[in-house]
C-alpha positions in Angstrom: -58.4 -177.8 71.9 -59.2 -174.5 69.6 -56.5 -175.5 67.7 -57.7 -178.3 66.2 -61.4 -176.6 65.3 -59.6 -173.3 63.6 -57.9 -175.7 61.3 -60.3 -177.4 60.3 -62.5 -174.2 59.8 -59.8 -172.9 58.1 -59.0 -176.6 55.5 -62.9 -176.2 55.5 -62.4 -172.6 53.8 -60.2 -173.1 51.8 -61.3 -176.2 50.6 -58.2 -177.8 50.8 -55.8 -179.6 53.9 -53.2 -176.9 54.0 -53.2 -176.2 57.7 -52.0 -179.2 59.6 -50.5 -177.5 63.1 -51.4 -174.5 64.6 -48.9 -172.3 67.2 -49.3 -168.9 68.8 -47.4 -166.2 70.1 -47.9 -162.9 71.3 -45.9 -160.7 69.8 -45.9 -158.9 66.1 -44.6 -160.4 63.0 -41.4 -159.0 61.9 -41.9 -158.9 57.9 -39.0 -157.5 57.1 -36.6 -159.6 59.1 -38.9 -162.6 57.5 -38.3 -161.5 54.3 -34.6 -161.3 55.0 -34.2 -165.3 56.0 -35.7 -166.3 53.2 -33.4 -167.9 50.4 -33.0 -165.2 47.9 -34.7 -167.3 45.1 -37.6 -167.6 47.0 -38.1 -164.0 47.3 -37.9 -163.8 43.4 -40.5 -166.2 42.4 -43.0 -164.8 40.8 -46.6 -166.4 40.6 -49.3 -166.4 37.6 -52.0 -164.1 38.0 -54.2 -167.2 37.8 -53.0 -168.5 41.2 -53.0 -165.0 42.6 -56.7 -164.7 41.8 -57.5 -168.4 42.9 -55.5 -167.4 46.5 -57.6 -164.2 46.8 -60.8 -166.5 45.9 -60.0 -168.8 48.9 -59.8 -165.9 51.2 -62.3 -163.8 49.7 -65.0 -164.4 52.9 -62.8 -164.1 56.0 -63.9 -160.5 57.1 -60.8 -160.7 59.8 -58.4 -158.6 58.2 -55.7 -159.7 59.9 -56.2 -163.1 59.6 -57.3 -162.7 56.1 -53.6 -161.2 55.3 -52.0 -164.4 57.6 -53.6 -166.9 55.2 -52.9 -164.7 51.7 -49.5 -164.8 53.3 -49.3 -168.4 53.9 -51.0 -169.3 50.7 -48.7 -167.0 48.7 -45.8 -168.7 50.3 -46.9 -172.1 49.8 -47.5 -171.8 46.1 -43.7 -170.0 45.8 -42.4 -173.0 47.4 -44.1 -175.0 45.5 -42.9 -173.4 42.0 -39.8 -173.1 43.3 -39.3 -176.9 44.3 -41.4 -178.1 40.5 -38.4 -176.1 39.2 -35.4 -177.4 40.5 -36.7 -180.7 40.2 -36.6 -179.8 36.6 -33.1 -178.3 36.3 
């Protein structure tokens, strides 16, 4: 039911369809052990400044700190898959 409204306040945000599904658990994140299933490319991708500052643009008004660091993390990881998938394609 919220589900559906939180996504679209948060497409609405960031002014773009990102967030499809939403799931919750309660419980705390595990960044490390994230980090660590991650293929090791992906943790070496580095991103332009450019679409650092546009991420941190999108987020800029969400005064929830936690969920302000959720999104920057999903945004983040969304534009290094993105790079990372544009440059196999052109190997």
């Amino acid at each position: 039911m919220l589900k559906g409204l939180i996504a679209e306040k948060l497409n609405a945000r960031l002014k773009s369809n990102v967030v499809e599904k939403l799931s919750f658990w309660v419980g705390r994140v595990d960044r490390q052990a994230n980090e660590k299933k991650q293929p090791k490319q992906f943790n070496e991708v580095k991103l332009e400044e450019e679409r650092l500052k546009a991420i941190e643009e999108n987020i800029k008004n969400i005064s929830d700190p936690d969920l302000k660091e959720a999104l920057r993390a999903l945004r983040v990881s969304e534009e290094k898959a993105r790079k990372l998938r544009e440059t196999t394609k052109e190997e």
